[in-house]
Each structure stands twice: as structure tokens, then as C-alpha cells.
C-alpha positions, 0 to 999 in steps of 0.5 A, a space after each residue: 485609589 485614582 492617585 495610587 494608580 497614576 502613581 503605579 502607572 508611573 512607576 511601570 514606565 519608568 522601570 519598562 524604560 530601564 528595561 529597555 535601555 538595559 536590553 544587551 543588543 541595539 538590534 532589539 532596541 531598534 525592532 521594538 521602537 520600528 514595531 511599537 513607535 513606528 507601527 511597522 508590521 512584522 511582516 515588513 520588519 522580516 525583511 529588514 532584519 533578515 528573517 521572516 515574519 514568523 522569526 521576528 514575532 518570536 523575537 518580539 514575543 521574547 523581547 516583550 518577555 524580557 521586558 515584562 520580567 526585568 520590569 517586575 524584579 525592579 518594581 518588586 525591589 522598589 516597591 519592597 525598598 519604598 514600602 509600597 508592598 501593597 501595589 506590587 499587583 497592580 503593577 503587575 497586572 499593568 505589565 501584563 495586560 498592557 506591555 504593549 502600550 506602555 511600550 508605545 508610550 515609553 520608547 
């Protein structure tokens, strides 16, 4: 099972990666890498995007969205492609619980 996981775990950021160079606008790349890499509050990122803290938490609640669900049709198709059916959950539930960090792993 411990092998299974690692392998999901895996799978999960390689597919949030794609998601995310797949996101249509530089600007939503580089809030999500000064948000999740750098670790700049949103509250500071307002100003350098032009928009307030309440705007930029929307627009990273709705980048992570995106994400999340690109994230989970690719490993749908792939699991279904490979066989592997049975991890399309937990692969799911990593991408539900723990967006966040896999984001600051992978970006």
C-alpha cells in the first residue's frame, strides 16, 4: 500500500505541474509561485497586482479550483488509460486535502 501511495503521490504532482503550465495567463502562474513558493500574503500580493487582498484570495481560490479540477480529468484519463482504476480516490482525496502543498512542492 506504502508503494501505491508514493506512486499516486507521484502521479498527483506530475499532473498539478501540467495544470499548471496549462493555466491560460502568465499573471495566474506568477501569483500562484509568489503565493505558494515565495510565501507572499495576499494582503501584500493586492498591491502588486492592483487589486485588494479580498480580489486576490478569490483569484487564487479560483486558480486552485482550476487546478484541482484539470488535475483530476488527467488522472481519471490516465488511471482509466493505465489500468489503475482503483487509485483514482486516493488521488483525489490528495488533491483535495493537500492542493496547497503540493503546489508548493511542485511550482
Amino acid at each position: 500500500m506504502r508503494v501505491a501511495m508514493a506512486q499516486v503521490t507521484t502521479d498527483v504532482e506530475a499532473v498539478v505541474r501540467s495544470a499548471f503550465a496549462a493555466l491560460a495567463h502568465a499573471r495566474d502562474r506568477n501569483l500562484l509561485r509568489m503565493h505558494h513558493v515565495e510565501r507572499v500574503p495576499v494582503d501584500r500580493l493586492g498591491p502588486m497586482f492592483g487589486a485588494d487582498a479580498a480580489t486576490v484570495a478569490r483569484w487564487l481560490a479560483a486558480l486552485h479550483d482550476e487546478i484541482r479540477d484539470d488535475s483530476v480529468a488527467r488522472l481519471s484519463e490516465q488511471f482509466v488509460r493505465t489500468g489503475r482504476i482503483d487509485q483514482i480516490g486516493p488521488a483525489v482525496g490528495v488533491l483535495q486535502e493537500d492542493l496547497e502543498a503540493v503546489l508548493a512542492r511542485v511550482l
